[in-house]
C-alpha positions as CSV (number, residue, x, y, z in Angstrom):
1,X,112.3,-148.5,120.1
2,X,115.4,-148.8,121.9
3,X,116.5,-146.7,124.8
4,X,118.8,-144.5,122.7
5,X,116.1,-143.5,119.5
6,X,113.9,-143.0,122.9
7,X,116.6,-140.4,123.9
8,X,116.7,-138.7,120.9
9,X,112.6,-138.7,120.1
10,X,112.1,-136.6,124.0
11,X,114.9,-134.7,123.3
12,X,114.0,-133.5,120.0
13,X,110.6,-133.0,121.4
14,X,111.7,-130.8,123.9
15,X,114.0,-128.9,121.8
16,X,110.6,-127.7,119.2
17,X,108.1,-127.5,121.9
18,X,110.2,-126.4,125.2
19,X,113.9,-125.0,124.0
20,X,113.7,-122.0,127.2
21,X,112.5,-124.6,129.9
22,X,113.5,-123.0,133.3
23,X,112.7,-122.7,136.9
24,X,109.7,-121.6,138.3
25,X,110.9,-120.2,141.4
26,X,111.4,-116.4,141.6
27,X,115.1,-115.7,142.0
28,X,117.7,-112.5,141.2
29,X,120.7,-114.1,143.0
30,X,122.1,-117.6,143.9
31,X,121.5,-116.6,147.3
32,X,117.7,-116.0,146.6
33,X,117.7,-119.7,144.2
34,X,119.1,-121.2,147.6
35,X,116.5,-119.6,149.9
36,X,113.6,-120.9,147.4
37,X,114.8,-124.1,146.4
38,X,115.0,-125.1,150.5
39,X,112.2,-123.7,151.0
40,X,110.2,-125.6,148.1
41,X,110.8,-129.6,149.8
42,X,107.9,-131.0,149.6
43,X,105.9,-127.6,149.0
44,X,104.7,-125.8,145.9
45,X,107.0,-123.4,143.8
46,X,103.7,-121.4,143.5
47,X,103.3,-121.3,147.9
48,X,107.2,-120.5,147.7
49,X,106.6,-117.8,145.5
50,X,103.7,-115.9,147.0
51,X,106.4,-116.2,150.4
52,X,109.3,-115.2,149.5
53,X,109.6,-111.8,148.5
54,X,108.2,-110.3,152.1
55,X,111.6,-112.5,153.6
56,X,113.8,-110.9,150.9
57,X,112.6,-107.9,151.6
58,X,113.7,-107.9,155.3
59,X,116.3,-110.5,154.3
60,X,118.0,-108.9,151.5
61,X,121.3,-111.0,151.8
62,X,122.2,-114.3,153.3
63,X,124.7,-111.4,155.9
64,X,121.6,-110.2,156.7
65,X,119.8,-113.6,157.0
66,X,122.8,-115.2,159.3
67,X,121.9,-112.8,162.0
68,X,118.4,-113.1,161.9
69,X,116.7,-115.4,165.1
70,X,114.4,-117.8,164.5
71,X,112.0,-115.6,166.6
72,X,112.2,-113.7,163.4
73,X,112.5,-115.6,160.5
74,X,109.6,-118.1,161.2
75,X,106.9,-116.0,160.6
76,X,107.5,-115.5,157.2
77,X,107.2,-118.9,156.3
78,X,104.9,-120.2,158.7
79,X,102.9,-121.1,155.6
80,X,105.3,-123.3,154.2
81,X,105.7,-127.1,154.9
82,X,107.7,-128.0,157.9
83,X,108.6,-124.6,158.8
84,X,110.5,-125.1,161.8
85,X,113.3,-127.4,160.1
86,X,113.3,-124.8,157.5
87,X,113.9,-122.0,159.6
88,X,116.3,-123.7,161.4
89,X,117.9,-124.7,157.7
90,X,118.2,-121.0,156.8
91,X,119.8,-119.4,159.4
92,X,122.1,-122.8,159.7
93,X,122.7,-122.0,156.1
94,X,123.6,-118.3,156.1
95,X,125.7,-118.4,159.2
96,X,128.0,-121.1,157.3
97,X,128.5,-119.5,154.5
98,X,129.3,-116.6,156.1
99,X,131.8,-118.7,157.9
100,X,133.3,-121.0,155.8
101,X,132.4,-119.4,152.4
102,X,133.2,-115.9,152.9
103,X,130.0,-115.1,152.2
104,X,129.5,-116.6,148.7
105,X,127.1,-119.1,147.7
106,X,129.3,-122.2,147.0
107,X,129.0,-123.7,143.7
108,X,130.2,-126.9,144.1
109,X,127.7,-130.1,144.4
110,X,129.8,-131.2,147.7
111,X,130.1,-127.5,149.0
112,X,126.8,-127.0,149.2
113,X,125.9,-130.0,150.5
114,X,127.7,-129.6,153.7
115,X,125.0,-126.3,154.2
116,X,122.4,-126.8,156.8
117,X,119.2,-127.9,154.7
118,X,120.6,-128.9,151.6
119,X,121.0,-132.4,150.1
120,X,122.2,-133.6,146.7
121,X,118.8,-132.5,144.6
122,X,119.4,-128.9,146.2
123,X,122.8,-129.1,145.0
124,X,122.5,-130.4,141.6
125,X,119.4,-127.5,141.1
126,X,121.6,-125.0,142.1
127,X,124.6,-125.9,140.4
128,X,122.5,-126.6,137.1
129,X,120.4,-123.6,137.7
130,X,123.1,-121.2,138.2
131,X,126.2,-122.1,136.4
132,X,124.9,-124.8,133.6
133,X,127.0,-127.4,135.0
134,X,125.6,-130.9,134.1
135,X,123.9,-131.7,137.3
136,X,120.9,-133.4,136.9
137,X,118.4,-133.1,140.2
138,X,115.6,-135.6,140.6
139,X,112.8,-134.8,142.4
140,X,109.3,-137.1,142.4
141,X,108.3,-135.6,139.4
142,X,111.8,-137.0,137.4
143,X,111.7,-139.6,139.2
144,X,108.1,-140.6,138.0
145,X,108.3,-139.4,134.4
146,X,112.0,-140.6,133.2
147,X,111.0,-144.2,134.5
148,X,107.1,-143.7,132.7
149,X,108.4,-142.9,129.8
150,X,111.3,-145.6,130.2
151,X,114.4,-143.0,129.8
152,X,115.8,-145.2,132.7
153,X,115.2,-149.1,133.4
154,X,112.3,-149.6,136.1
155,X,115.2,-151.2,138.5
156,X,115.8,-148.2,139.2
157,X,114.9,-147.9,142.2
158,X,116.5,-144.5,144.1
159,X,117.1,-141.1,142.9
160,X,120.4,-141.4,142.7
161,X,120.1,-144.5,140.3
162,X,118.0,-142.3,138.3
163,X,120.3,-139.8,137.8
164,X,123.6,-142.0,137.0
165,X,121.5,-143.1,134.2
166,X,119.6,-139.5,133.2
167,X,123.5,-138.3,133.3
168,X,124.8,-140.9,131.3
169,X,122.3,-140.7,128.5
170,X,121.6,-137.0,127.8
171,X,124.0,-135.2,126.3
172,X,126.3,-133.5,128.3
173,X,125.5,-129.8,126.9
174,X,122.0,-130.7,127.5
175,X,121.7,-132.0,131.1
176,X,120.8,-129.0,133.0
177,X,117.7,-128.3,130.0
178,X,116.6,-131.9,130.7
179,X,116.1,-131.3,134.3
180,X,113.1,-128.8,133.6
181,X,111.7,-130.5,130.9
182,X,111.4,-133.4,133.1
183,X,109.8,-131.6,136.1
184,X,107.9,-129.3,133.9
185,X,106.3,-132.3,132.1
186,X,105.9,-134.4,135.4
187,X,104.1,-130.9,136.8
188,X,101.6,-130.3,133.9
189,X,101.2,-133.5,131.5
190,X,102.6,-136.8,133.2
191,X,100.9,-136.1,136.5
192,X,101.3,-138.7,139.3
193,X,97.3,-140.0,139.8
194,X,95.7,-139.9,136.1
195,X,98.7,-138.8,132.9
196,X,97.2,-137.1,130.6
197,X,98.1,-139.2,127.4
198,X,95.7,-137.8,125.5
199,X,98.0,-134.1,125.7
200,X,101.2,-135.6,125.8
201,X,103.5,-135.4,122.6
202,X,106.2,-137.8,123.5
203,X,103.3,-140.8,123.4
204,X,105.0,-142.4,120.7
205,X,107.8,-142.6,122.6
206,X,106.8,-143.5,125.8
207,X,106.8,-147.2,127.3
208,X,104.2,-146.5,129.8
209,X,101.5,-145.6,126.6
210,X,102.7,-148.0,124.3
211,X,102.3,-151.0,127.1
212,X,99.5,-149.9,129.1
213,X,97.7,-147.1,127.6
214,X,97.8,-148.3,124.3
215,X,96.8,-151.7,124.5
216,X,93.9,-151.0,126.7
217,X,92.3,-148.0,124.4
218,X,92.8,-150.5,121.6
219,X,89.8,-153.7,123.3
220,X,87.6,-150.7,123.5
């Protein structure tokens, strides 16, 4: 199968089985999509979730937020990984774009990576989340599953590498859709220790089962 029909088989298994894909985070606003998606490095959307609304609540706006201390805004996410960076991220964030922003989230990949706390992922989610734009984030779960399934070459060796090539190959209209389906599946079917083959409906496609799974079930 070449890399193109292996395109077009995940994407038209995505498009029957997963056409709504979305975040899982809890948002109502970019501002609350910015909060969460800083918040969730290298910590569950499900912890991020069950912390967030008590901040909004007290934290309604990132005005608000930028004249919060970090007296305040660390205890409600003491729970969360690394929560002094990320409380320090937050109030860095808010305070800038209440300075250089106006007080609007930016939507611009290289805007909103000059806020405190977000890097390019952050930016491509928002961007993708938000307005559609074809920003493709990689996190370890696209990382793991694009290159499993052999959507990008296995030289691929940084997240950025897997994104040129994730950007190049899905269609345009379709890039911010492929970011979820990729995460989704890397959260729930093509998990990192054990993949669960035996659920997974892009098999046929996928280089990983057709080299190692395959041939393996088959001198049973």
């Amino acid at each position: 199968m070449t890399r193109k029909e292996r395109y077009q088989f995940v994407i038209n298994y995505f498009l029957e089985h997963s056409p709504e894909a979305e975040t899982e985070l809890i948002y109502y606003n970019p501002y609350e999509l910015l909060v969460d998606v800083i918040l969730s490095a290298q910590c569950t959307d499900k912890r991020v979730n069950e912390t967030t609304p008590a901040l909004f609540r007290k934290y309604p706006t990132v005005e608000s937020l930028s004249k919060a201390t970090f007296e305040e805004v660390f205890p409600f996410i003491k729970s969360i990984s690394y929560p002094n960076n990320k409380t320090k991220h937050l109030i860095g964030m808010a305070k800038m774009v209440m300075d250089k922003f106006n007080g609007n989230i930016p939507m611009t990949v290289e805007e909103l990576m000059q806020l405190p706390g977000v890097g390019r992922k952050t930016a491509n989610v928002i961007t993708s989340v938000i307005d559609q734009q074809p920003n493709m984030a990689v996190d370890t779960h696209v990382f793991r599953v694009s290159k499993r399934i052999g959507l990008v070459p296995q030289t691929a060796s940084t997240p950025y590498a897997v994104e040129t090539e994730l950007v190049k190959n899905f269609p345009v209209e379709l890039i911010h859709k492929a970011h979820h389906w990729l995460i989704l599946h890397g959260r729930y079917i093509c998990v990192a220790r054990s993949p669960k083959c035996e659920q997974c409906g892009i098999r046929p496609a996928c280089h990983y089962y057709n080299t190692k799974v395959k041939p393996s079930l088959q001198k049973q």
